[in-house]
C-alpha positions in Angstrom: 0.0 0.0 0.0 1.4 3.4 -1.0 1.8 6.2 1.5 -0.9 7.8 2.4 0.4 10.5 5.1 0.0 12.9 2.9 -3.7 13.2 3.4 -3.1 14.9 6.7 -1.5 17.5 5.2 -3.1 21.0 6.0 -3.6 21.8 2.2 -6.3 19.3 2.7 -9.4 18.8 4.5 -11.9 16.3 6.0 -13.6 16.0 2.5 -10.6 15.8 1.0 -9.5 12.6 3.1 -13.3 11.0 2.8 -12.7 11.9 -0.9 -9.3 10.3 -1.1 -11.0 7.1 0.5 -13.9 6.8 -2.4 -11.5 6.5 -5.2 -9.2 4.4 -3.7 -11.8 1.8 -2.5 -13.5 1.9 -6.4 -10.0 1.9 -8.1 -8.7 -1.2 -6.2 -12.0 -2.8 -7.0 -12.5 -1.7 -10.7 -9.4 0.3 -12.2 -7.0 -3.2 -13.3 -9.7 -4.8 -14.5 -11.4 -2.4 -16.3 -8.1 -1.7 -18.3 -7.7 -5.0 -19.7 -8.1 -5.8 -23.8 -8.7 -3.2 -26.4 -7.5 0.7 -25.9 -10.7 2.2 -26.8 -13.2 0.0 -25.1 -11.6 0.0 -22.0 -11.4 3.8 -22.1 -15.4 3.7 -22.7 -15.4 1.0 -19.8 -13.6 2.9 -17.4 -15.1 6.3 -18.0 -18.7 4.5 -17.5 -18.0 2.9 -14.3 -16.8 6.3 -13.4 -19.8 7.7 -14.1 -22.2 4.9 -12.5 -20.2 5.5 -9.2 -20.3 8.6 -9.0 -16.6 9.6 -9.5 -16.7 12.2 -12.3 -19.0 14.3 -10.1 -15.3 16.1 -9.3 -14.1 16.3 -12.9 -17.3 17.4 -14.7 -19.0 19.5 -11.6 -22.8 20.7 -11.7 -21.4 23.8 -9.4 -19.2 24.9 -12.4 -16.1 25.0 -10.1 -13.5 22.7 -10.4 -11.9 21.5 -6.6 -8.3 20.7 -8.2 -7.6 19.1 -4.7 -10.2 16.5 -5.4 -8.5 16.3 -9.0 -5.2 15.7 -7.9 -6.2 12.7 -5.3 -8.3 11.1 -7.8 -5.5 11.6 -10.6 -2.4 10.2 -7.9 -4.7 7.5 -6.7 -6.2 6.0 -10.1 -2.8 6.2 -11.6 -1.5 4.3 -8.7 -3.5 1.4 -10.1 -3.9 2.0 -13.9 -2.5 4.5 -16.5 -5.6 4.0 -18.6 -8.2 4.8 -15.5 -6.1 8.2 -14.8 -6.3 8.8 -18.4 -9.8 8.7 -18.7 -10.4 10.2 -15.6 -8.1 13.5 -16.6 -9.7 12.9 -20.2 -13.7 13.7 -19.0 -12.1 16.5 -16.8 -10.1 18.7 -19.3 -12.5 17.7 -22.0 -15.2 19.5 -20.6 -13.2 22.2 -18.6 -13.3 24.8 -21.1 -17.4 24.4 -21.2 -17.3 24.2 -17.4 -15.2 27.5 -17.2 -16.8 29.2 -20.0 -19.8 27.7 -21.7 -22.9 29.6 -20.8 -26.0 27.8 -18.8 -27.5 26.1 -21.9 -24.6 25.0 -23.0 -23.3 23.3 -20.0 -27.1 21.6 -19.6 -27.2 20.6 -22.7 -23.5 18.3 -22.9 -22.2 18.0 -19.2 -24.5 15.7 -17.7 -23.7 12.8 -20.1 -20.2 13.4 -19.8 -21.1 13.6 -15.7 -23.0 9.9 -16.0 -19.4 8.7 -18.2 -21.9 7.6 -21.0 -20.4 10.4 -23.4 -16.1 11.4 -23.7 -14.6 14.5 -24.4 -11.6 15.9 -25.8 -9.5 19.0 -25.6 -8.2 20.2 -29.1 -5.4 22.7 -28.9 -2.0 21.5 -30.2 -1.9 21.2 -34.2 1.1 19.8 -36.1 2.7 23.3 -36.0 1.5 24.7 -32.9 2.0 22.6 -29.8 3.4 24.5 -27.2 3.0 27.8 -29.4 -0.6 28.5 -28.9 -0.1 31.7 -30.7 1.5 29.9 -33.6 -2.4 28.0 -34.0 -3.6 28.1 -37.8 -7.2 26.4 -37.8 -9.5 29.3 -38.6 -12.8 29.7 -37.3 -14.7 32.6 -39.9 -18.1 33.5 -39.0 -20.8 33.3 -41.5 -24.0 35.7 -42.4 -26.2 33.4 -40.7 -24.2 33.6 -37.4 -22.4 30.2 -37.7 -19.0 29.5 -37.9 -17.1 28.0 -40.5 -14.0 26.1 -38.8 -10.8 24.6 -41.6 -7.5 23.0 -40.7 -6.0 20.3 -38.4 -5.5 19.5 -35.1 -2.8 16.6 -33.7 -2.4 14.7 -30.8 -5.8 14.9 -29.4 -6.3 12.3 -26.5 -9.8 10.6 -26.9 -9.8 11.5 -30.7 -11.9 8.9 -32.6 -13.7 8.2 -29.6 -14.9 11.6 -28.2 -19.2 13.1 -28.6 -17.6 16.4 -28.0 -14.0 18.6 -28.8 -13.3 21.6 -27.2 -12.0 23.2 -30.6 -9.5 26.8 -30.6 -9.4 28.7 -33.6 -8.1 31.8 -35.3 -10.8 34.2 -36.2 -8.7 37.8 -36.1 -9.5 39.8 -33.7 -5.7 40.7 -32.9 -2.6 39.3 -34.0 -1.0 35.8 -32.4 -2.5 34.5 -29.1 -5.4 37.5 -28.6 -6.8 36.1 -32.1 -8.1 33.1 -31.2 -11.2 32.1 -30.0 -12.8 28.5 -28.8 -15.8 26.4 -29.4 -17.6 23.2 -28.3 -17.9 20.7 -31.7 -20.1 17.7 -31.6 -18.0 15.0 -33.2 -20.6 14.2 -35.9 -21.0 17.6 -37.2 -20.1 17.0 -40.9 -16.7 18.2 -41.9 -15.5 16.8 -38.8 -12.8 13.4 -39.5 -10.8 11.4 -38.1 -7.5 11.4 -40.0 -5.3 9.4 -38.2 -4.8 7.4 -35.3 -1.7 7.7 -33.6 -0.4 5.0 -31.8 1.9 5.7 -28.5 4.2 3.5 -26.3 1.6 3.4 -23.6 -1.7 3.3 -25.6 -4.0 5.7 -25.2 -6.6 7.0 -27.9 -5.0 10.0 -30.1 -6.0 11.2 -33.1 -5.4 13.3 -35.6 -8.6 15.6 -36.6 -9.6 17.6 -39.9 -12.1 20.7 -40.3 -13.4 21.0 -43.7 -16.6 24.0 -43.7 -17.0 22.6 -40.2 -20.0 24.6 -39.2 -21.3 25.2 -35.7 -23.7 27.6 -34.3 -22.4 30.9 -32.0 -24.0 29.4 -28.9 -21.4 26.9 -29.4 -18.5 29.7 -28.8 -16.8 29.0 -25.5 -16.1 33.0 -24.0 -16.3 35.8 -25.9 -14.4 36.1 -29.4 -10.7 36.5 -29.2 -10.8 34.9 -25.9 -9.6 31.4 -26.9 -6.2 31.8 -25.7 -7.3 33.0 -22.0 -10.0 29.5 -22.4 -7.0 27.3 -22.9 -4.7 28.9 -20.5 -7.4 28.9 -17.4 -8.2 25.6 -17.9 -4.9 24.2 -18.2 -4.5 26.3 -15.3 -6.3 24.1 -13.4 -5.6 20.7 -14.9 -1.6 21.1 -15.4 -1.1 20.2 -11.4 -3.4 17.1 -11.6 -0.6 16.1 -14.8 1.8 16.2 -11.6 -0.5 14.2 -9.8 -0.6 11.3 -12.1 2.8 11.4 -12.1 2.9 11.2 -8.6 0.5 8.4 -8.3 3.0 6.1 -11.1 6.2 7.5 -9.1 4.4 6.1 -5.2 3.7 2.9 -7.3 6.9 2.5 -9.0 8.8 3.2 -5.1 6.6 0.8 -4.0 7.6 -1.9 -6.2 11.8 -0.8 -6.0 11.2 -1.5 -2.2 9.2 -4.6 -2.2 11.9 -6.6 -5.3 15.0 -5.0 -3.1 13.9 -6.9 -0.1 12.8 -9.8 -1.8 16.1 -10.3 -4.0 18.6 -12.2 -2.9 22.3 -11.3 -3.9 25.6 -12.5 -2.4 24.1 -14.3 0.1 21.4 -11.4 1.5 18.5 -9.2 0.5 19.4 -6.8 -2.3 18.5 -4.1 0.1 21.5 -4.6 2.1 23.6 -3.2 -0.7 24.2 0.4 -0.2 23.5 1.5 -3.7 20.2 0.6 -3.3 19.3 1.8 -0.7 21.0 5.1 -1.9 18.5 4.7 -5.2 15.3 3.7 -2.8 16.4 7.3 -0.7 16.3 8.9 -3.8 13.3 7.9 -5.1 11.6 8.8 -1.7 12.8 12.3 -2.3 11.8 12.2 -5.1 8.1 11.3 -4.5 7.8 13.7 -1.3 9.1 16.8 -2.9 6.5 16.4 -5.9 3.5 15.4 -3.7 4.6 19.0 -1.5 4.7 20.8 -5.1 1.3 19.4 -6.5 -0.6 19.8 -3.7 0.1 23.3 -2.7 -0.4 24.0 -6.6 -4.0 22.9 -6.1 -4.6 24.4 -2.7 -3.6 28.0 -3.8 -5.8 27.5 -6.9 -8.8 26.4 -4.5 -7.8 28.8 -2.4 -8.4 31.7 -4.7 -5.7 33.0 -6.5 -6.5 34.2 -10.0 -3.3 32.7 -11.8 -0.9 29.7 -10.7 0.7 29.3 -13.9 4.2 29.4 -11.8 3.5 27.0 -9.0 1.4 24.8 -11.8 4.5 24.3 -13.6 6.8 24.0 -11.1 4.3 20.9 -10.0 4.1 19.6 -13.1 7.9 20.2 -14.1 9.1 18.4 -11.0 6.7 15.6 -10.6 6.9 14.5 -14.2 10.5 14.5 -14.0 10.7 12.8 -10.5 8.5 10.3 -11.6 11.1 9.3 -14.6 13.5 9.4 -12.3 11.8 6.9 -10.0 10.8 4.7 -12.7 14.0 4.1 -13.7 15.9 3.3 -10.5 12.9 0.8 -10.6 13.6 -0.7 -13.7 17.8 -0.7 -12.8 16.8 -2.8 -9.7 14.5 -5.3 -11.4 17.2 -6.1 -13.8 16.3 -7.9 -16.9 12.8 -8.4 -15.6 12.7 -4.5 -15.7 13.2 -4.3 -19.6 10.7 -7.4 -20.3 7.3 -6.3 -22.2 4.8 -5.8 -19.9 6.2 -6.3 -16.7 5.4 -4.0 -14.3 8.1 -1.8 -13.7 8.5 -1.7 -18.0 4.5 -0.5 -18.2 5.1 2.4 -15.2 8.1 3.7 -17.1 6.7 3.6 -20.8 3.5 5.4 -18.8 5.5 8.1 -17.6 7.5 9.4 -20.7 4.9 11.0 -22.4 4.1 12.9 -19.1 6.9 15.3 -19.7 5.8 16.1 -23.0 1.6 16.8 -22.8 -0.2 19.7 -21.6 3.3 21.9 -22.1 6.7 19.9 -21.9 9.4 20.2 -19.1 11.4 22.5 -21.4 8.0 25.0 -21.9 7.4 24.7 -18.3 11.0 26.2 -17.6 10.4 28.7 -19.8 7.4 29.9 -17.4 8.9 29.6 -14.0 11.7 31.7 -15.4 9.5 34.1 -16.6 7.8 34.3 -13.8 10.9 34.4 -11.4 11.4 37.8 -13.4 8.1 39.1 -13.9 8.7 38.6 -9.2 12.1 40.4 -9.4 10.9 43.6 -11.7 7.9 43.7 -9.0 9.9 43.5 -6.3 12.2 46.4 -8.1 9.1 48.5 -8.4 8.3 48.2 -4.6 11.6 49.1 -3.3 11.5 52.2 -1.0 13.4 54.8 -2.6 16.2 56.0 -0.2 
């Protein structure tokens, strides 16, 4: 059983720990199981059972307001047990955050409580084959027409639950000012003509991704997520609030991939005692300890600050996700190193945790973009603090 001290942490509260308690009762019961056999069914599978118990009540709220505490235990705790169960978990969360956040009463009504009961996915459909981490850089238009549709063209890459989704969350240019204030976002249904699936993209850890194209994609203005021109300050509020829970998934592989360093170290026998006894490893199992403390410390005050209030957490967001994704590499390699050969076979354990966490450094902003906004941020604090200097 992983740690769970953390739950007495004072970013958290009484809910929080009865919360905590759900997910990990339903996710011992359900998650392996349900993960078993084809990609896309056992997405559909999982996100169902969600739904029937009750579970996506935190990622796909009827109050509007996203608890990213609740997010980040569910995330740590499914991943604990299954990649694919934190994947779909996250998936029904950031696929509907943007309508959450933004969509206007009807709006939410009329798609979230299916998504709520798991009997209908998401996506979120941001990064495009030129524009990944360069929002601004985005070149799907979106051109609104005389009878107040708009008319959406172009391509959009590496969208998780693509081929499988009801709905995409769908940013696209439309002019009102150059770069990242020109873009503006909308809710697409996925069988709106124009709307195809051009590619499937298969991963080291599957997971459904997709490539999409818009061809005269038309949808209604009520289907505009905030105000046009507003698309960029969509994406970035609601990856605001789901980049920690990317930390906490990480989090959640890194506790289980400790778990299983420790339990083959003092199960191992080499030159006549436990492999434990050897320094090294237990210099590697420190380490990874470290590793996993430090990042739970990072995620959670991410969320609690959020929760708590503050209008922007892009800094502590990233440092969470930055250091958590990392760690978690870092963890599930020692793992691998100490299972030996059994480490690299397909499918073992320790080989699964550490194909799951690669691509964890690379979604929802890679390492190297989240070091781009901490330092940016570390300025943006020094020019302030400049400013607020007393003049002698």
């Amino acid at each position: 059983m992983a740690d769970r001290d953390f739950l007495l942490w004072p970013f958290l509260e009484t809910r929080h720990r009865d919360w905590a308690e759900e997910v990990e009762a339903w996710a011992a019961a359900n998650a392996a199981r349900l993960s078993e056999g084809d990609t896309d069914e056992a997405v559909r599978n999982l996100t169902r059972a969600m739904g029937e118990a009750g579970l996506l009540r935190m990622a796909v709220p009827e109050s509007g307001r996203l608890d990213v505490r609740s997010l980040c235990i569910a995330r740590e705790t499914l991943a604990r047990h299954s990649g694919l169960a934190d994947f779909a978990f996250a998936m029904a969360g950031l696929g509907t955050g943007s309508v959450t956040l933004f969509g206007d009463p009807a709006l939410r009504e009329a798609w979230l409580p299916a998504a709520r009961a798991g009997t209908s996915l998401a996506a979120f459909a941001l990064s495009e084959p030129e524009a990944g981490s360069d929002v601004a850089a985005l070149s799907t238009t979106a051109t609104r027409e005389s009878d107040g549709h708009w008319r959406i063209d172009g391509s959009k890459t590496w969208i998780s639950n693509g081929g499988i989704a009801a709905t995409y969350a769908v940013f696209a240019r439309t002019g009102e000012a150059p770069g990242a204030r020109g873009l503006t976002a909308f809710l697409v249904p996925a069988g709106t003509p124009g709307l195809t699936i051009a590619e499937r993209i298969e991963v080291s850890a599957p997971h459904p991704l997709a490539t999409l194209r818009f061809e005269g994609v038309r949808v209604p203005d009520a289907h505009r997520l905030g105000a046009p021109g507003e698309g960029f300050k969509v994406a970035m509020a609601t990856l605001d609030v789901f980049r920690a829970t990317v930390g906490a998934a990480a989090l959640g592989f890194a506790r289980h991939a400790l778990d299983l360093t420790v339990a083959r170290a003092s199960g191992r026998q080499l030159f006549g005692g436990p492999l434990f006894d050897q320094q090294m490893t237990q210099a590697a199992i420190a380490e990874s300890a470290v590793d996993v403390e430090t990042s739970a410390l990072l995620v959670y005050r991410a969320a609690w600050l959020k929760d708590s209030g503050a209008p922007r957490v892009s800094r502590e967001a990233s440092m969470a996700k930055l250091h958590a994704t990392e760690a978690a590499q870092r963890v599930a390699d020692r793992c691998v190193q100490i299972h030996g050969g059994h480490g690299v076979v397909r499918d073992h354990p320790a080989e699964k945790l550490y194909r799951e966490v690669r691509a964890l450094r690379v979604y929802e902003g890679a390492s190297e973009v989240q070091r781009i906004i901490i330092a940016r941020a570390e300025r943006a604090r020094a020019e302030e603090a400049a400013r607020c200097k007393p003049t002698p």
